[in-house]
C-alpha positions in Angstrom: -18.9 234.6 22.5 -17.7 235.8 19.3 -18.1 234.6 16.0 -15.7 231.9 14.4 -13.3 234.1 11.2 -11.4 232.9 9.0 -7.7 233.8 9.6 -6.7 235.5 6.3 -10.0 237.5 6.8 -8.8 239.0 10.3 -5.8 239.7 8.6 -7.2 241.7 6.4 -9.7 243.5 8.6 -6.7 244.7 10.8 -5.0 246.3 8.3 -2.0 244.1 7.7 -2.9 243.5 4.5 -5.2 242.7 1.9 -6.6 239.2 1.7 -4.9 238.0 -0.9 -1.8 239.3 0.5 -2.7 238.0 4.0 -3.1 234.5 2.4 0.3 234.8 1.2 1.8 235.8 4.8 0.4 232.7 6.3 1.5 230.5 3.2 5.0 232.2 3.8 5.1 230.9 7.2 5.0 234.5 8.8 1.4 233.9 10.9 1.1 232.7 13.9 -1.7 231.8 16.1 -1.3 231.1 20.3 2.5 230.9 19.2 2.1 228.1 16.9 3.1 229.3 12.6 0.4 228.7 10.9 0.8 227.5 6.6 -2.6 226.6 6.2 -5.4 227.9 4.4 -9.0 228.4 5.6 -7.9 227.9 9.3 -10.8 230.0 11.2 -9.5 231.5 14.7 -12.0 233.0 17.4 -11.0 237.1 17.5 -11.4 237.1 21.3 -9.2 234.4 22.7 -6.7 233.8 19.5 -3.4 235.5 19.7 -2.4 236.4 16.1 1.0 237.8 15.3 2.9 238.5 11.9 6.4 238.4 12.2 6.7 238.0 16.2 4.0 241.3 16.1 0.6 241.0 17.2 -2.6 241.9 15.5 -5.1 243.3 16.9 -8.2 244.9 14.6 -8.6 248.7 14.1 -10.9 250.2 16.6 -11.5 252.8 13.5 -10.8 252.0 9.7 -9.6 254.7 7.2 -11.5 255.1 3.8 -9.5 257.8 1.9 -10.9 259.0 -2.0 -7.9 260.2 -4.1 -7.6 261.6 -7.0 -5.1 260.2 -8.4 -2.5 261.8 -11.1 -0.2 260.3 -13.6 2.9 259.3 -12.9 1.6 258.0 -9.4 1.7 254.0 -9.2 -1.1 252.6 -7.2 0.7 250.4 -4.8 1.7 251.0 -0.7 5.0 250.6 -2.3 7.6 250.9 -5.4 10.8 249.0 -5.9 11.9 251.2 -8.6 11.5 254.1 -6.2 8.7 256.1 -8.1 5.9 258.0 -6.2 3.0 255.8 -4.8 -0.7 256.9 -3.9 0.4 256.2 -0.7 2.8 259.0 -0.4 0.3 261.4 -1.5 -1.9 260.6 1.9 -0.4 261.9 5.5 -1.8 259.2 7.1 -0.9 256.8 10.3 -3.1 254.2 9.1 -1.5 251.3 6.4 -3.5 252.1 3.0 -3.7 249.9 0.2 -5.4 250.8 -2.6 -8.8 249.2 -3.9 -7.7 247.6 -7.1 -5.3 249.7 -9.0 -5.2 252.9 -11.9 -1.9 252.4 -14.6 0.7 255.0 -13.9 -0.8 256.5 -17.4 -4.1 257.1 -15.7 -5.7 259.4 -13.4 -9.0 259.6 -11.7 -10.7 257.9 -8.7 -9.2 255.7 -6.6 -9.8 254.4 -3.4 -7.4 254.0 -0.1 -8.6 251.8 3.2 -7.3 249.2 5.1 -11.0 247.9 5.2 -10.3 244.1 3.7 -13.4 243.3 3.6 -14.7 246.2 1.3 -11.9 245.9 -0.7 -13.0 242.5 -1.8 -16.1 243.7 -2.0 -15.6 246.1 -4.6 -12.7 244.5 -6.5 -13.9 241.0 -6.8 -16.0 241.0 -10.2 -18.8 238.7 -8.7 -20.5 241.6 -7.2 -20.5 243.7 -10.3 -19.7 247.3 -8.8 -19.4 249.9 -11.9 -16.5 251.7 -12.7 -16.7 254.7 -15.0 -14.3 255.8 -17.2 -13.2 258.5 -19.5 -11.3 258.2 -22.2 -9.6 260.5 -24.7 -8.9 258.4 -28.1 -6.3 259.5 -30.9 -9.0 259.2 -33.5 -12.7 258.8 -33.3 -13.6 255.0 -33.5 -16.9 254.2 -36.1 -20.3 253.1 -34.8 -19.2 249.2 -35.7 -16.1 249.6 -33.5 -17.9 251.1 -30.6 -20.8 248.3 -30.7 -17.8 245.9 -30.3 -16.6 247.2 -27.4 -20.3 247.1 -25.8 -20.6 243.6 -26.4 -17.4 242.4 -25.3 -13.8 242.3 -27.3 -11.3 239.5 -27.0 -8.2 239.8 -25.1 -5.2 237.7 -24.0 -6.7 236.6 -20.8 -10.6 236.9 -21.2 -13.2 238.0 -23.4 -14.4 241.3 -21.9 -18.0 241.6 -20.5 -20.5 243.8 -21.7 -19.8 247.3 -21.5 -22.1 250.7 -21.6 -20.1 252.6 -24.2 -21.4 256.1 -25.6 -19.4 258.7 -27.5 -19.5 262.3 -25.9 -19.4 265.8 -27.4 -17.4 268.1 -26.5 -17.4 270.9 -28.7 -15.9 269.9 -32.2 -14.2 267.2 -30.6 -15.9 263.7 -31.1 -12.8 261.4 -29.1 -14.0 261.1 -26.1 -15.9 258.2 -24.6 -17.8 257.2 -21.7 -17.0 253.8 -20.9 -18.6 252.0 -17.9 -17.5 248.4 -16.9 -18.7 245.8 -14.1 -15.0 243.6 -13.9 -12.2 244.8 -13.5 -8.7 243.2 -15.8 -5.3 244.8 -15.9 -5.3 248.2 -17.9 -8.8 247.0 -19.4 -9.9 249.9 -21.2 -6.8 250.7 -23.0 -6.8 247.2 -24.2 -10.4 246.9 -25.4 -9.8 250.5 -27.5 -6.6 248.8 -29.0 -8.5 245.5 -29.5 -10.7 247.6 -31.8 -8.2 249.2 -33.8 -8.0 252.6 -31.5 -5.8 253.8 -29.0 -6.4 255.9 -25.4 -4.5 258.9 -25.0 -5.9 259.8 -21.9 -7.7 258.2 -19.1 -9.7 259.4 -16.3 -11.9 256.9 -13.7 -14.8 259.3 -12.3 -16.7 257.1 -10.3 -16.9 253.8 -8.6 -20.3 252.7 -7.9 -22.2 255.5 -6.3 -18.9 257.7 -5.4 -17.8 259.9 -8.3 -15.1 262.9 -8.0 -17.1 265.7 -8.0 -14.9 268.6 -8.5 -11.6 267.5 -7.2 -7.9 267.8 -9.1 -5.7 265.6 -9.5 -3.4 265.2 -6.1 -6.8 266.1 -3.8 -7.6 263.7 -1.7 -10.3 263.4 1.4 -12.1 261.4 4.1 -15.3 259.7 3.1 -18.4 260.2 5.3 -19.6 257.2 6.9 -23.3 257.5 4.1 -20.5 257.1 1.3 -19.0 254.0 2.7 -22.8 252.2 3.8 -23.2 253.5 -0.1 -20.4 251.9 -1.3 -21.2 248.3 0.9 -24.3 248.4 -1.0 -23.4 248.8 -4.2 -21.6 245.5 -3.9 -24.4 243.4 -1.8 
């Protein structure tokens, strides 16, 4: 006998989509389970006798799951897809598996990103009550003073939130004193660029290295590869 699951969960963990997303299918009315559409939420299903189907298809739960790093490069949205027609991180993977990205990187921005149509690590690493870091690099326009940079480590209003602390630490390279190493444990819409402007600077270029224990090593931007099953426990773990 299998375990009871919670329908927007098996969704997610079969790839159609993320849970969010999956939570909006079934409030769409485009679930259904035994042949009965199904609106509401929290509905569990058993995965071994339940028939689910989205759109007249049926579901049925990877027998493998696909977790892809990419480096991603500007001018690349992070979405499976674009209205306005630009390139997506998705069409930068040769795939047969549906990716969605793991949170996203502005079209400004390069770096680390990860693809899967693992759900349930998705949440794990995107939902900000388990804390996972994120490190960043940013190039600034001018230098920002020691009061300015203290500000940004202890948390800087914006429209939506005040940010949580930060590790913030200016780094040297050469002659040039603009760059900074900026790690953060939530994760708001285009946060870093906002907390520099908060302060009076601005970013003029961004690059994520890392997310939790999984940095880039020496990839370039448009390299992507497979992550070893180690990375993936690594990444679960970083999130427990």
């Amino acid at each position: 006998m299998t375990a009871p699951e919670r329908l927007h969960k098996y969704l997610a963990r079969s790839g159609v989509a993320s849970r969010r997303s999956s939570e909006a299918l079934i409030a769409a009315g485009r679930v259904a389970v035994n042949g009965q559409v199904v609106t509401v939420m929290g509905i569990t299903i058993d995965p071994a006798t339940d028939r689910v189907a989205v759109d007249g298809l049926p579901v049925v739960p990877r027998a493998h799951q696909t977790y892809v790093l990419l480096y991603k490069p500007t001018g690349v949205v992070s979405t499976a897809s674009d209205p306005r027609g630009r390139p997506t991180v998705v069409d930068l993977i040769p795939s047969s598996a549906r990716l969605y990205p793991v949170g996203r990187l502005d079209y400004d921005s390069e770096g680390l990103l990860l693809l899967t149509d693992d759900g349930d690590l998705t949440v794990t690493l995107t939902h900000p009550r388990h804390e996972v870091e994120k490190e960043y690099y940013a190039l600034l326009a001018e230098p920002l003073d020691a009061a300015a940079l203290d500000h940004l480590r202890t948390g800087v209003p914006l429209d939506d939130a005040t940010t949580a602390p930060a590790d913030v630490e200016r780094v040297q390279t050469g002659d040039d004193d603009r760059w900074l190493r900026v790690v953060l444990r939530e994760g708001k819409n285009r946060q870093v660029r906002r907390m520099v402007e908060a302060v009076g600077g601005r970013v003029q270029r961004l690059v994520r290295t890392r997310i939790g224990p999984l940095t880039l090593g020496d990839m370039e931007a448009g390299d992507w590869r497979d992550l070893t099953p180690r990375e993936v426990i690594g990444l679960r773990e970083a999130g427990a």
